[in-house]
C-alpha positions as CSV (number, residue, x, y, z in Angstrom):
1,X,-15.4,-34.9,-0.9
2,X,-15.0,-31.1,-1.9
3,X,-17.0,-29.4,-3.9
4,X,-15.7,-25.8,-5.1
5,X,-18.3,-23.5,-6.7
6,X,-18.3,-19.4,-6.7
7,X,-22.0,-19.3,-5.4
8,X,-23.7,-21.6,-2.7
9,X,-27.2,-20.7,-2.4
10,X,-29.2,-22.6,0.5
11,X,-32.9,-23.1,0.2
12,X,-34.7,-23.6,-3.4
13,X,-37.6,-21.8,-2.8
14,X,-38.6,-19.0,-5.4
15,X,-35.7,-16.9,-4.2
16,X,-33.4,-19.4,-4.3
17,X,-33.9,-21.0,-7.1
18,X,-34.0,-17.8,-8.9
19,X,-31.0,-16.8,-7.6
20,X,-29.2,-20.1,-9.0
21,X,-31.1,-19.3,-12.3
22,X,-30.0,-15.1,-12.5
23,X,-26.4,-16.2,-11.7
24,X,-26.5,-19.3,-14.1
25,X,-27.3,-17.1,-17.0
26,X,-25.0,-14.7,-16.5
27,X,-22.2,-17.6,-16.3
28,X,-21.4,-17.7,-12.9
29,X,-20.8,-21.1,-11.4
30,X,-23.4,-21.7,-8.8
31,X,-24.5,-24.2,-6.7
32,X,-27.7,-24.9,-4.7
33,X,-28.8,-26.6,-2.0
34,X,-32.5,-28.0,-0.7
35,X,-33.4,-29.8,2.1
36,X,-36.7,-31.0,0.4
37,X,-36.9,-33.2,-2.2
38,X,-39.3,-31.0,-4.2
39,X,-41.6,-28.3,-3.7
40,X,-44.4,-28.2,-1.2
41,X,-47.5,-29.4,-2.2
42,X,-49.2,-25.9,-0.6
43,X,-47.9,-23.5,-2.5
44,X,-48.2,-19.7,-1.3
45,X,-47.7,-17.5,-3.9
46,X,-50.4,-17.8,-6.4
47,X,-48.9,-15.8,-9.2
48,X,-46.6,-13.1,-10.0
49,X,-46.3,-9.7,-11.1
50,X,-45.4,-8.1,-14.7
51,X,-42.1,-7.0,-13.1
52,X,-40.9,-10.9,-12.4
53,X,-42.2,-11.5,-15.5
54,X,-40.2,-8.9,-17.4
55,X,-37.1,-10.9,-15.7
56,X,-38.5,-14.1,-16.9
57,X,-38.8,-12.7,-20.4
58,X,-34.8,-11.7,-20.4
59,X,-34.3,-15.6,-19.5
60,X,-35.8,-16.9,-22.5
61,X,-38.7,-18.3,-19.3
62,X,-41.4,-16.2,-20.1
63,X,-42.7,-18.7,-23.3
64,X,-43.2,-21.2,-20.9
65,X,-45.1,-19.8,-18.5
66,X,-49.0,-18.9,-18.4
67,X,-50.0,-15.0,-18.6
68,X,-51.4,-13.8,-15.2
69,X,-55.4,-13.2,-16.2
70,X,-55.9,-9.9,-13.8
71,X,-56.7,-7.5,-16.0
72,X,-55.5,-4.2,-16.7
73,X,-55.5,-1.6,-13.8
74,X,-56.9,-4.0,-11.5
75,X,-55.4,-6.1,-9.0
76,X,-57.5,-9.0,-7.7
77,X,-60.8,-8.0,-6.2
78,X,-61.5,-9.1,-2.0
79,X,-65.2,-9.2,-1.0
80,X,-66.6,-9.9,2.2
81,X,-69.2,-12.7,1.2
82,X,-72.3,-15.2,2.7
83,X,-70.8,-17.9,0.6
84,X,-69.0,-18.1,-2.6
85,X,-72.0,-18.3,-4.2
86,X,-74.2,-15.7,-1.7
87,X,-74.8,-12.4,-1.6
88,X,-71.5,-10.4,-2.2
89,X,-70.3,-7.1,-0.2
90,X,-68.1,-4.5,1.2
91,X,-65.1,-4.8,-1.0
92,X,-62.1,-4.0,0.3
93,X,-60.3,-2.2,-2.5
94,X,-56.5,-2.6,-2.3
95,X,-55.3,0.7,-4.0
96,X,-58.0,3.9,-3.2
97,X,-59.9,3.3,-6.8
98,X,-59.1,5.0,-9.5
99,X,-59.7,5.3,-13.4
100,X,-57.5,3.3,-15.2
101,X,-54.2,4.6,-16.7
102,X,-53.9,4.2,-20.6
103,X,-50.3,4.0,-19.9
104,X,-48.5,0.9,-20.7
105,X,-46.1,0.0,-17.8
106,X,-44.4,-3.3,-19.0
107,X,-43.8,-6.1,-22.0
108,X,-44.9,-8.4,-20.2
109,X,-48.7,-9.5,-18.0
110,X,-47.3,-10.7,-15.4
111,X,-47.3,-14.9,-14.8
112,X,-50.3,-17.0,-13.7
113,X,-48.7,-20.3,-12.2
114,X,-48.6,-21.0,-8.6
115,X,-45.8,-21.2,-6.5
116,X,-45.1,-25.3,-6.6
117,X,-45.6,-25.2,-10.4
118,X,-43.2,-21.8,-11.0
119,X,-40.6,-23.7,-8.8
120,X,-39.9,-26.7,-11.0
121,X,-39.9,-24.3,-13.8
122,X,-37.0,-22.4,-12.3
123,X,-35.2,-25.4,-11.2
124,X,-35.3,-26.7,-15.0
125,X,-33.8,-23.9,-16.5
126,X,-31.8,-23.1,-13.9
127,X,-30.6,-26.6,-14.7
128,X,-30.7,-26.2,-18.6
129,X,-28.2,-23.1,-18.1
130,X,-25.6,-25.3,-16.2
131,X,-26.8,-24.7,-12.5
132,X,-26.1,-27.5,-10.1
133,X,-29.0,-28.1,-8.4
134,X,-28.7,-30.4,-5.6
135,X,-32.4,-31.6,-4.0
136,X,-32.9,-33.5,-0.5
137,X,-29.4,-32.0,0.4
138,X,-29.3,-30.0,3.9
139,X,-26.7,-27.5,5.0
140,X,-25.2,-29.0,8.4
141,X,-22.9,-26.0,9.1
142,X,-21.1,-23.2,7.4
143,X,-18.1,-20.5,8.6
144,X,-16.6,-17.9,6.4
145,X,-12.8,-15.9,6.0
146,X,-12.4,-13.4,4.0
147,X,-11.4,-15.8,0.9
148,X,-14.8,-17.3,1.1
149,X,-17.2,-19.5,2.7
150,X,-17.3,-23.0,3.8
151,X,-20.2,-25.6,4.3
152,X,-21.3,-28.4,5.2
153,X,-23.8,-30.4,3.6
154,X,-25.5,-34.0,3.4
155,X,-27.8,-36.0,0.7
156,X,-28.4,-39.3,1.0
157,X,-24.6,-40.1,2.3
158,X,-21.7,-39.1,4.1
159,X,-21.4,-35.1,4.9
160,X,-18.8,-33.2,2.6
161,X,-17.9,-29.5,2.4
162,X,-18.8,-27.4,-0.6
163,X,-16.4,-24.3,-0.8
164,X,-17.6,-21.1,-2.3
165,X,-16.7,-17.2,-3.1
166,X,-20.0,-16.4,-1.7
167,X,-23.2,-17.6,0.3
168,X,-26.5,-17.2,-0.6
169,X,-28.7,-17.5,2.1
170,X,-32.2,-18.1,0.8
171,X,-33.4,-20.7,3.9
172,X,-36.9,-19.2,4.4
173,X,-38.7,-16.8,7.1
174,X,-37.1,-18.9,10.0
175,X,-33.6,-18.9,8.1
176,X,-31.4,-20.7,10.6
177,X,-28.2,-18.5,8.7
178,X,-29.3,-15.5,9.8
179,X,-30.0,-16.5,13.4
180,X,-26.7,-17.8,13.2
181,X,-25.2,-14.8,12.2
182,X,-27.2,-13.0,15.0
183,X,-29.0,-10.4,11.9
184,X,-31.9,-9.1,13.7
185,X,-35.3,-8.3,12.4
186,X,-37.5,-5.0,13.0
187,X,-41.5,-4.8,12.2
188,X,-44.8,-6.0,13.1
189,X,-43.5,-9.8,14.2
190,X,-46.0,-12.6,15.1
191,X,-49.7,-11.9,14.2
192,X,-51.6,-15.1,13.7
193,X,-51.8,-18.8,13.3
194,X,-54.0,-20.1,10.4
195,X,-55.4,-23.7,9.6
196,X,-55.4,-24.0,5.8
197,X,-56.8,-26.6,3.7
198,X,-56.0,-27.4,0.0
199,X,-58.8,-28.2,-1.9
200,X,-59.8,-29.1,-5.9
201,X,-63.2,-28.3,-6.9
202,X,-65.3,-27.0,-10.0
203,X,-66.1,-23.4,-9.3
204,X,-65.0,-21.5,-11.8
205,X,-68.1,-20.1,-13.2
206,X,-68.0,-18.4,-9.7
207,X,-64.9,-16.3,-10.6
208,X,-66.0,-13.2,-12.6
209,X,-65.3,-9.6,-12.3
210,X,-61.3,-9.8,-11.0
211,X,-63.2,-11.1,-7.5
212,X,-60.7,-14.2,-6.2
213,X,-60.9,-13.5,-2.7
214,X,-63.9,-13.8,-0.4
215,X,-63.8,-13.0,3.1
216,X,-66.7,-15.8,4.3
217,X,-68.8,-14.7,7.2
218,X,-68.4,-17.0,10.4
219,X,-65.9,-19.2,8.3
220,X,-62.7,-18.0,7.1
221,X,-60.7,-16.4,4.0
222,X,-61.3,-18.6,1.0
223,X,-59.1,-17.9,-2.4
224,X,-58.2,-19.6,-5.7
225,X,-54.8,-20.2,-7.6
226,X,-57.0,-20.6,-10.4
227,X,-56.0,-23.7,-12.1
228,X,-59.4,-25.3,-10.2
229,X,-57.4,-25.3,-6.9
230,X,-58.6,-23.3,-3.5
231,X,-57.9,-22.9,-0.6
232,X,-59.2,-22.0,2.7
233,X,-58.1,-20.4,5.6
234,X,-59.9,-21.7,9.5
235,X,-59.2,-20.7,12.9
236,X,-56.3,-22.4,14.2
237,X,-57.1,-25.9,15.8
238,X,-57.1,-29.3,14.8
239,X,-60.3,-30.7,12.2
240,X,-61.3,-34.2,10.8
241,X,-61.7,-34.6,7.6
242,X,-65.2,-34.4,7.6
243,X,-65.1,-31.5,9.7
244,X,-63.0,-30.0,6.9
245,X,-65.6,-30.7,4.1
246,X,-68.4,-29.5,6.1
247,X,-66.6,-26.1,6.0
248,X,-66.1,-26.2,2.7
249,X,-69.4,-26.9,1.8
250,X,-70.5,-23.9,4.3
251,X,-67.7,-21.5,2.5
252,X,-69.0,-22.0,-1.1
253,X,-72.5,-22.3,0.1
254,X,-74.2,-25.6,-1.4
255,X,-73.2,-29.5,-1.1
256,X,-73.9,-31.2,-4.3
257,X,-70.5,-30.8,-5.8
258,X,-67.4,-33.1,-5.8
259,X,-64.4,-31.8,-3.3
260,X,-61.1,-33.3,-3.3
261,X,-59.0,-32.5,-0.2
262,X,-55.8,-32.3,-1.1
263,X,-53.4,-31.4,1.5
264,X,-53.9,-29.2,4.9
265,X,-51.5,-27.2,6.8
266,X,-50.5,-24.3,9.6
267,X,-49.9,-21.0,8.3
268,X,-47.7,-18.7,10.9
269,X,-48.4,-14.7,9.7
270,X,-45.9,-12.7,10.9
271,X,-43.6,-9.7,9.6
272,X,-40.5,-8.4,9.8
273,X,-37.5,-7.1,7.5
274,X,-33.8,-7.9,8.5
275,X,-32.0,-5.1,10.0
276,X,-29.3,-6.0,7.4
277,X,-29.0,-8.2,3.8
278,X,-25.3,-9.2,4.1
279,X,-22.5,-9.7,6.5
280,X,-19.2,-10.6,5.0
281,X,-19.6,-12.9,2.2
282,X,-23.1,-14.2,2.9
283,X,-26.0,-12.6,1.8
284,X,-29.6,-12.8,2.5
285,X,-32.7,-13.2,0.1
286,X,-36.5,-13.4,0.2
287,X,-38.0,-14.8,3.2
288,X,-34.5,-14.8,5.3
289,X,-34.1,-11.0,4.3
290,X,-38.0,-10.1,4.8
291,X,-41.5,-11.9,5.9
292,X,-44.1,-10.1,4.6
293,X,-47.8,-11.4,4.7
294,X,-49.8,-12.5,1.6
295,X,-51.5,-9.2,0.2
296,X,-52.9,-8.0,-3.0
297,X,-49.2,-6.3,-3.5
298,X,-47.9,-9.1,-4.1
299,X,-44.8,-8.1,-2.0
300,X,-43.7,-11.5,-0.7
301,X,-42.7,-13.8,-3.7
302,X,-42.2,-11.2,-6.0
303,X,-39.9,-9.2,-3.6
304,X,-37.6,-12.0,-3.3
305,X,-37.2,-13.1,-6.9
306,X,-36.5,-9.1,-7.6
307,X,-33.7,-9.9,-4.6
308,X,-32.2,-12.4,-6.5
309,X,-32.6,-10.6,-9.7
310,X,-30.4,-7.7,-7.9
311,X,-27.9,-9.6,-6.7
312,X,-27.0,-12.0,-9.2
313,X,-25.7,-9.3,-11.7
314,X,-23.5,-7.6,-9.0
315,X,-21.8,-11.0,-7.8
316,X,-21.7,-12.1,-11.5
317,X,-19.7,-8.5,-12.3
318,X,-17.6,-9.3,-9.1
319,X,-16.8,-12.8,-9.3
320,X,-15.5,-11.9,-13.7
321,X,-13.5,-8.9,-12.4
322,X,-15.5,-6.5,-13.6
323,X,-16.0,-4.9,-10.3
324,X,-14.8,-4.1,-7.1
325,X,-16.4,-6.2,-4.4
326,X,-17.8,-2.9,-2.8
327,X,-20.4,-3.3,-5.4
328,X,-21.9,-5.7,-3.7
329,X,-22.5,-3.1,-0.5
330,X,-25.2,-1.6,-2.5
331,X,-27.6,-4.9,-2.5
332,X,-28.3,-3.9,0.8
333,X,-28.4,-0.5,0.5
334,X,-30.8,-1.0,-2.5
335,X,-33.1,-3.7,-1.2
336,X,-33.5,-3.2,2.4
337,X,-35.6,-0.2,1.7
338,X,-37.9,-1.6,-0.7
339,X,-38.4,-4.5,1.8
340,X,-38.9,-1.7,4.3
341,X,-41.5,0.1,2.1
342,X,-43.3,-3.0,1.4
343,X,-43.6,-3.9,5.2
344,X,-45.3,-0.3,5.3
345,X,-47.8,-0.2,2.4
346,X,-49.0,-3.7,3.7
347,X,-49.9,-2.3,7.1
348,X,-51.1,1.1,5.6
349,X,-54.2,-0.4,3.6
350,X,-57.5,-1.5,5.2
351,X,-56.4,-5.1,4.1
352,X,-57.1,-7.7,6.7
353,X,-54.1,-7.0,8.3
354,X,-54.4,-5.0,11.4
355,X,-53.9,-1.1,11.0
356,X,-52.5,-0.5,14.4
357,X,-48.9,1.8,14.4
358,X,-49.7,3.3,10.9
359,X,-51.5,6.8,10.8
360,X,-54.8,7.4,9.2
361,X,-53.0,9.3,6.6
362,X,-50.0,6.9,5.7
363,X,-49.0,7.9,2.1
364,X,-50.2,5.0,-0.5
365,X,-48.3,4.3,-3.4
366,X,-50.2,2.5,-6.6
367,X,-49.7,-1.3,-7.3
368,X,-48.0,0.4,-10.7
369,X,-45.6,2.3,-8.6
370,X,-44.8,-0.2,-6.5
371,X,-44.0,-2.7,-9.4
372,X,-42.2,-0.3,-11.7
373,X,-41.3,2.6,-9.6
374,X,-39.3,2.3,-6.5
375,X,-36.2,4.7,-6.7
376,X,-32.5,2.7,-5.6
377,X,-30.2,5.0,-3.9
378,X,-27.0,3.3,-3.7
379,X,-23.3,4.3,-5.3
380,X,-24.8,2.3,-8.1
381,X,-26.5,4.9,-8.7
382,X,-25.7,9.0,-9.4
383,X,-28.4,11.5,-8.7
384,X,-30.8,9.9,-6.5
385,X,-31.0,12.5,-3.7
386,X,-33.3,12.3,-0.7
387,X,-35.7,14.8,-1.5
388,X,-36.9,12.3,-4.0
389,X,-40.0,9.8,-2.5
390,X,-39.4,6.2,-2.3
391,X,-41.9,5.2,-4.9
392,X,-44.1,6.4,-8.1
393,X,-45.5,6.1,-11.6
394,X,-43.1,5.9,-14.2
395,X,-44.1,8.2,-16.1
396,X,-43.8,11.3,-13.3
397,X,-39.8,9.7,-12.5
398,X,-39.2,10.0,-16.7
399,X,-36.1,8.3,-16.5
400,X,-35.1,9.6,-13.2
401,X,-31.0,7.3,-12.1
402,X,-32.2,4.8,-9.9
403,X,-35.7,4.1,-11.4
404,X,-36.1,1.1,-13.7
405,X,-36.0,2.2,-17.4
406,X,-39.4,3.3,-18.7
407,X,-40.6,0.5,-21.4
408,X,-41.7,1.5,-24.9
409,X,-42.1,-0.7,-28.0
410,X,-38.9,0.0,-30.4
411,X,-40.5,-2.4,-33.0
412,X,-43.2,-5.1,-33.3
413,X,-42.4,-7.2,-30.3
414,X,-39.7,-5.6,-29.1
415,X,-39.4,-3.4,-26.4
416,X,-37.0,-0.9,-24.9
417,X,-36.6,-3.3,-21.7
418,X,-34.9,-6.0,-24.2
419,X,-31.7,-3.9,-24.4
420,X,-31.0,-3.7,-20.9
421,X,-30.7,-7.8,-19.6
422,X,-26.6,-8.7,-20.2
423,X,-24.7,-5.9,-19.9
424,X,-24.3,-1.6,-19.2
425,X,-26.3,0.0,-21.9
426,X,-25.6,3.6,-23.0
427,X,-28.7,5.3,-24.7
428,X,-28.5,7.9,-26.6
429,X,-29.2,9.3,-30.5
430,X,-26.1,11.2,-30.7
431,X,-22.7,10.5,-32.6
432,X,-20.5,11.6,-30.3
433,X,-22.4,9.6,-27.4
434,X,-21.8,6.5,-29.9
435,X,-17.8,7.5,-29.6
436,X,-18.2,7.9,-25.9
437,X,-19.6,4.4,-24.6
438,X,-17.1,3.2,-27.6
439,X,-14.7,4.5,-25.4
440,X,-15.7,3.6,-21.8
441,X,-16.4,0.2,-22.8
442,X,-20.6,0.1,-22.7
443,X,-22.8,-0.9,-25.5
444,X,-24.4,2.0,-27.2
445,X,-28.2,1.2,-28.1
446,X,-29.9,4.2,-30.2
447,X,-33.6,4.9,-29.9
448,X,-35.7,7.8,-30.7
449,X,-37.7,7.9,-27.5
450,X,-35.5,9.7,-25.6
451,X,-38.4,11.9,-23.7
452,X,-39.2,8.6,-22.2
453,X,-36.0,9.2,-20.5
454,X,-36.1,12.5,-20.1
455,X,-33.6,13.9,-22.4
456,X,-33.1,16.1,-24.9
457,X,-32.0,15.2,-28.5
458,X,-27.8,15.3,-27.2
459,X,-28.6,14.0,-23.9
460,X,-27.8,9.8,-23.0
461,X,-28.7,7.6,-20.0
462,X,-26.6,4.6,-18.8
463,X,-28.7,2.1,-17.7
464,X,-27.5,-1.2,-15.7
465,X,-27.7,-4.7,-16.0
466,X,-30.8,-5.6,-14.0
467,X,-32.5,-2.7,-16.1
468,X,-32.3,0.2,-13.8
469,X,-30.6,3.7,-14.7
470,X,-27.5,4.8,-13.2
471,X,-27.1,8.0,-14.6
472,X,-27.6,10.3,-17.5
473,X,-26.9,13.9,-18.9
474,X,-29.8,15.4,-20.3
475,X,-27.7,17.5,-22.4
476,X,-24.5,17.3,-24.4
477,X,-22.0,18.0,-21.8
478,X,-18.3,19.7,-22.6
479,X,-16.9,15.8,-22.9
480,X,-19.5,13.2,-23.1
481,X,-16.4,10.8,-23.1
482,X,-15.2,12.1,-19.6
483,X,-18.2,12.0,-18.4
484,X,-19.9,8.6,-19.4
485,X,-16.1,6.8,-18.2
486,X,-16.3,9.0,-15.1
487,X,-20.4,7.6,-14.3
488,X,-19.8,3.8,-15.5
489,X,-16.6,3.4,-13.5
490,X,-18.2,5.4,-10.1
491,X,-21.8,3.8,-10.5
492,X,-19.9,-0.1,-11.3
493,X,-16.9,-0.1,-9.0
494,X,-15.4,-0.9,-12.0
495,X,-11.9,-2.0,-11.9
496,X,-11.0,-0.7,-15.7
């Protein structure tokens, strides 16, 4: 049997499967693969930031997911503790503290799900929005020309070959594609070997002030997805079960409550970014791309949905002809160094993790930055020079190419972000602007909070599909319809 698709992604974990879902909404015809026949039942990622939300949102997802609870300005709260119920300590703040901005960075709150419940979510719609999704079905081989990729796969029969325009490889932190293609990995490596166990039991009335991770003396590191499951992290070796709800016990500090063990495992902690995203027609995403341990960033889940999110509009404007394929160059170029950056701020904060190889004075950029404002360079994007750091607030990059657009509410529900999800945007308050992107072939959105992107009155911004500006004037020039054509077919690889 053949099966011919445009897109083959392999592995349906968060990456994957948003992957499959980015690319089915834009149209393409994409096709994944899973070995497993659903999600773990030890889910990692405990919820997600407002950015992945924001992309949920542009779905039509974000209705059917919970709000994350974290409150504004804070991210959760770590304490070194006697017991969950003990005396409480030495917090370990994340970000230095700081007084709350009254700035209002996003639409959306973010999403509080855990990882196995977000997966089947993604999976549906991805479903819903004519993905085929193709469970308990592992990749045996692969090879690619330069007309494509070929694979091999088996379900529950004979092995066939599924033919695709393009491979996305999205086969976790081990990813045997990337071994394969012999795409090396720089950073911290191996760290540590965790026992974990899974556990449901009533505590919420311990969970107040944004505090959902405790650092138990003599124990271990005990935290909450809170939906009344925690879990808790021992030294490495092998425990009964008794053994393992003695521990418990000893981690939330009294007995006479009901615990229900629900699954254990091994966690390996380890980091390391991929010395490159791509090669040929295969490209890499979350965990194969970049392992990067649980923190308070939020830099492992999120960071690979925001991958797939990146990629899926470039191979959707490739694969309709909208592009040239060196568009697709710049997913590297564009998501390598926020991986790299990530790797960094993790190993920068007094976190847990250990310090070693990062100076005293490392520069630390805010959670808020870090969500909303990492700078792309790329030829996706004109006027991103190097003088310009990595990451800030929003509001000091004021519509800066290569910086996502700033949000502000344009009516009652409604929010600047909303324009930017299908296609190139041109926004401006200008007739002859309206002319221009009539012209070049962009949609022209008008809004009266230009500032927000620092312009004048005359001046327009061009702002791509996944929500990120590619370039802008902030004046009038000579011939705004030279110049917009001249930006959208440089910044697009367009091939009109």
């Amino acid at each position: 049997m053949l099966v011919k698709t445009s897109v083959l992604v392999v592995g349906g974990g968060l990456a994957g499967t948003s992957a499959a879902l980015f690319m089915a909404w834009r149209g393409v015809d994409v096709t994944l693969v899973e070995k497993h026949p659903g999600s773990s039942p030890h889910p990692r990622a405990v919820g997600f930031n407002a950015r992945v939300g924001e992309l949920m949102r542009a779905t039509g997802l974000a209705d059917e997911l919970p709000r994350s609870n974290v409150g504004k300005g804070f991210g959760i709260r770590r304490v070194k503790a006697e017991s969950l119920v003990g005396r409480k300590y030495d917090e370990t703040f994340w970000s230095p503290p700081a007084e709350i901005s009254d700035v209002e960075y996003s639409p959306s709150k973010g999403v509080g799900v855990a990882q196995d419940r977000m997966e089947p979510l993604l999976r549906d719609k991805a479903r819903q929005l004519g993905a085929d999704i193709r469970m308990s079905t592992r990749m045996l081989e692969f090879s690619q020309d330069d007309e494509g990729v070929t694979a091999i796969v088996q379900g529950d029969g004979e092995p066939y070959e599924i033919r695709a325009d393009y491979l996305v490889a999205a086969d976790g932190h081990r990813s045997p594609i990337r071994e394969a293609l012999g795409i090396t990995r720089t950073g911290r490596g191996f760290m540590h070997t965790s026992r974990s166990v899974l556990f449901r039991a009533p505590l919420d009335e311990y969970l107040k002030d944004g505090i959902g991770q405790f650092v138990i003396d003599g124990i271990g590191f005990l935290t909450t997805y809170g939906d009344g499951r925690w879990v808790l992290m021992l030294e490495d070796r092998d425990y009964t079960e008794a053994e393992l709800v003695a521990r418990i016990y000893q981690a939330i500090g009294r007995d006479d409550l009901p615990v229900e063990i629900i699954t254990t495992g091994r966690w390996t902690i380890s980091a390391g970014v991929a010395d490159q995203f791509s090669a040929g027609r295969i490209f890499l995403a979350g965990d194969a791309a970049h392992t990067l341990p649980p923190s308070r960033g939020g830099f492992g889940a999120n960071v690979g949905i925001e991958d797939a999110h990146n990629l899926a509009w470039k191979l959707a404007a490739v694969l309709g002809g909208e592009s040239r394929p060196s568009l697709l160059d710049t997913y590297d170029a564009e998501r390598r160094p926020v991986a790299t950056l990530c790797h960094q701020q993790i190993f920068a904060r007094n976190d847990g993790h250990n310090r070693d190889g990062e100076p005293e004075d490392a520069v630390l950029y805010d959670n808020n930055a870090m969500h909303f404002g990492m700078l792309y360079r790329s030829d996706a994007v004109l006027g991103a020079g190097p003088e310009l750091p990595p990451a800030q607030l929003p509001e000091l990059w004021n519509g800066q190419p290569g910086t996502r657009a700033p949000h502000a509410w344009i009516e009652p529900g409604k929010s600047t972000l909303d324009l930017f999800q299908r296609g190139w945007v041109l926004v401006a308050d200008h007739p002859q602007w309206e002319e221009a992107a009539q012209r070049a072939g962009v949609t022209y959105e008008r809004i009266e909070q230009l500032e927000l992107f620092g312009l004048s009155e005359k001046g327009a911004s061009l702002v791509r599909p996944d929500g990120y500006i590619a370039w802008r004037s902030v004046d009038l020039p000579d011939d705004p319809a030279g110049a917009l054509t001249t930006a959208f077919r440089t910044s697009s690889a367009g091939t009109r």
